[in-house]
Every structure is written in C-alpha cells, then in structure tokens.
N, C-alpha and C positions, 0 to 999 in steps of 0.2 A: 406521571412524569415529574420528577424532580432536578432542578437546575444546580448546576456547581459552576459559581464565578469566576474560580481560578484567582491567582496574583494575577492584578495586573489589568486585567480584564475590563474594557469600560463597554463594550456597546450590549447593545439590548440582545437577547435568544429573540427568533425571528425564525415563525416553524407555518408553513404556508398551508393556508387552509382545507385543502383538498391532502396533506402529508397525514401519513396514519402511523402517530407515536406512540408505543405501550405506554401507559402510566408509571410503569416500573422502569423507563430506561431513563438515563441523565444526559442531559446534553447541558455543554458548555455554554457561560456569555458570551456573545458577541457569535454565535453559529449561527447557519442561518439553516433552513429541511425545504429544499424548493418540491413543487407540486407533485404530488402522487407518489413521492419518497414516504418508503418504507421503512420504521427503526423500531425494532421486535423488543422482547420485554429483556432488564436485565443488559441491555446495551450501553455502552457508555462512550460518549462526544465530547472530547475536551473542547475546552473554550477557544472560539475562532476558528472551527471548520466549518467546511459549506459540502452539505448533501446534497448533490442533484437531482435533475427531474426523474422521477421513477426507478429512482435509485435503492439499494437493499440492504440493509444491517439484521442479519441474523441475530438471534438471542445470544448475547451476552458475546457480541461483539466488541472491541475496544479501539477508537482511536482515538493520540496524542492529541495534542496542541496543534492547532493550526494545520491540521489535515485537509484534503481538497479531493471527494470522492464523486465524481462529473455522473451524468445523467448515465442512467442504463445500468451501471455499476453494480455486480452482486456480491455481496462479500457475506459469505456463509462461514458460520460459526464453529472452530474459535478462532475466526482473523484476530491479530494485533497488527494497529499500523503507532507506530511511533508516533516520533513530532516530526510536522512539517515533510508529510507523506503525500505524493500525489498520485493521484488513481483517476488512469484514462474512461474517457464514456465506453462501454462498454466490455469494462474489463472481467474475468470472471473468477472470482477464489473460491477453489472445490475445499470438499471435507471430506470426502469419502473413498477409501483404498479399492473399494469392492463394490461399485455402484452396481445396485440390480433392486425392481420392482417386487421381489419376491424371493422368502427363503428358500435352503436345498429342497424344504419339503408342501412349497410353494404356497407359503402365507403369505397374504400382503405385510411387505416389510412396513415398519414402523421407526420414528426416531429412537427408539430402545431398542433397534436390533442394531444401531449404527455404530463403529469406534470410530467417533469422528477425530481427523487430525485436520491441523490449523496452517495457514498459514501465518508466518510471521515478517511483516516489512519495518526494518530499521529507516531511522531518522535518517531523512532528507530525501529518501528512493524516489524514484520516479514510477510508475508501471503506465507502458503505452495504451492509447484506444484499443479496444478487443484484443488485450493479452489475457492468456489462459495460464492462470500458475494453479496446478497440479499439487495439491498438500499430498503428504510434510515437507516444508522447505521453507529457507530461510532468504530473505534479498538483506543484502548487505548496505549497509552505510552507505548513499550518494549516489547509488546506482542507479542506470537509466536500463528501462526494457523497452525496449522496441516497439513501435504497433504492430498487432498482429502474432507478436511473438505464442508460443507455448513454452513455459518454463517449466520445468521437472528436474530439476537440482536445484542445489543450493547456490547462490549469485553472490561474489564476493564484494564486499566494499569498491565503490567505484568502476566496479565494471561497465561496459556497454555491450547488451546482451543484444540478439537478434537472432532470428530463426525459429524452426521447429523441427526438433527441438529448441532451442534459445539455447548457443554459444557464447563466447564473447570475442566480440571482433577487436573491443579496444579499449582507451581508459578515458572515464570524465571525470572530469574535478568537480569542486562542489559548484560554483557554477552552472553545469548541464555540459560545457562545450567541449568537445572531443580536444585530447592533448597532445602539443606536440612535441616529439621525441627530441631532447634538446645534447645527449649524451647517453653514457651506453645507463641503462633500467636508471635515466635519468628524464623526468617529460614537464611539460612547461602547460598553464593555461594559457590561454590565447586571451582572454577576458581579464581576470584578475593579475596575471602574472605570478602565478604561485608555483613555488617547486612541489613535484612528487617525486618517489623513489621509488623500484619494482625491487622487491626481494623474495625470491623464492614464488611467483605467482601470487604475491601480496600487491599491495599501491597502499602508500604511505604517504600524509601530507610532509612535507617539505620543512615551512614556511613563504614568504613572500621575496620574488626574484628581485635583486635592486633594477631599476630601469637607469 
C-alpha cells in the first residue's frame, strides 16, 4: 500500500487494524479504513475519505477527495466516485450486464469471462442506505438517491431520485434540501438561498437570491 497526501492534506491515513488493504492500493491523508473494510489491489482513496465498517473497494476502484462510503457498502469495479461523494450503508454498485455462475456451456465463470461495466458518481451525489445502482450509468452532479432506491439510468445533475426503478420526483440543490418553485422552471433553496433554472429537463445553478 502506498500513501498519496494530496494539496492540502494535513491529517494522518488512519487504516484500522482488523481492515484488509492490498499493498498495491493508495489511499489518501487524512482517510481513515474503519474495521473489516475491504480495499482490493490497484484501488485508489483520495485524501480525506472514510471507508466504513465492512465496507468494499474492488480492484482498481477510484474515489475523489473527501468521499464518505458508510459500513456495508460494495462498490465493485470500475466504480468512480468524484469529490465529496457520499455512499449510504448498504449501498450496492453492480458490474455485470449478464450475472450468471456459469457459462452457455457450463463452466464456472471466472473474472475473464466478465465485460465489467462501472458505475460512475459525479461530485457532490449523494446515493441513499441500500440503494441498488445497476452499471452502466451515470448519477449526475448534486444528486440525491433515495434509500432504498434501484437505479438503472442515468440521474441528472440535481435530481432527487426515488423508487424502483428510481425516478425523479424533484430538484435539490447543493445543499441536499428539496427546492422550492419560486416561478415558472424558476426554484429557490430553502437553506442557501440560491437560484436554479429548469431548461429542457436540465437544473442549472442560478447564483445566490438577494434576501
């Protein structure tokens, strides 16, 4: 295992003794690998996320700066999660279009019979407790998934998705809190006070509402 500081970076890597880290994967300063968390070879932790308890990074998994992937969590390979990515306990990222223990002519499959596809989550997403995202797909910038959800498309910048499948019920700003419509594909945070714009099934920031 080799360490990468990042700018900026002051606190200590912090990988808890019962965690089992390839030699080959990098994790970030200031991360921390809590108990029985798993991080496979060839994986890579930017500086200042926290793995939880019995939590999973497939080989040659990647997450940003300041990523937060809670206890339970399996993220099989090739996730990317951005910066400042957070991943509910129990959440699950598939890789495989065609899961089956055995080929047409009933070999036991192997990871060389696999086309694995990945998910990928943009900076600042949220994915709720025991959400199911389904690769290949992409969650978009800011977006919140529901617990419980199954996702299987692609989730737009700021969406708030819910269901199974996972639709979108409505829009959150970066913040997290649901927005309210303040004119027509015009909507307001409730927290911040920031303008968005809806164009075309887009959400766009604004800037910031005068009070």
């Amino acid at each position: 295992m080799t360490t990468d500081a990042g700018a900026g970076a002051v606190r200590a890597l912090w990988i808890a003794p019962s965690a089992d880290v390839d030699p080959r994967a990098v994790l970030g300063a200031g991360s921390t690998v809590a108990d029985r968390a798993q991080v496979r070879e060839f994986a890579r932790v930017g500086p200042g996320c926290t793995v939880g308890y019995a939590a999973y990074l497939g080989p040659g998994v990647i997450l940003g700066r300041q990523c937060t992937v809670q206890d339970f969590a399996l993220l099989y390979e090739p996730t990317l999660l951005e910066e400042r990515v957070h991943v509910g306990p129990g959440a699950v990222f598939t890789n495989d279009r065609f899961p089956r223990a055995v080929s047409p002519i009933g070999r036991l499959k192997t990871t060389a019979d696999w086309d694995l596809v990945g998910v990928t989550v943009r900076t600042g997403a949220s994915i709720g407790a025991n959400t199911v995202c389904v690769a290949p797909l992409t969650i978009g910038r800011w977006a919140v998934v529901a617990d419980g959800s199954v996702v299987t498309a692609d989730v737009p910048e700021y969406a708030l998705m819910d269901g199974t499948p996972a639709r979108r019920v409505h829009w959150v700003g970066q913040s997290g809190a649901r927005l309210d419509r303040v004119g027509p594909d015009l909507f307001r945070c409730p927290v911040t006070g920031a303008l968005y714009g809806e164009h075309n099934g887009a959400l766009r920031p604004l800037g910031i509402a005068p009070r």
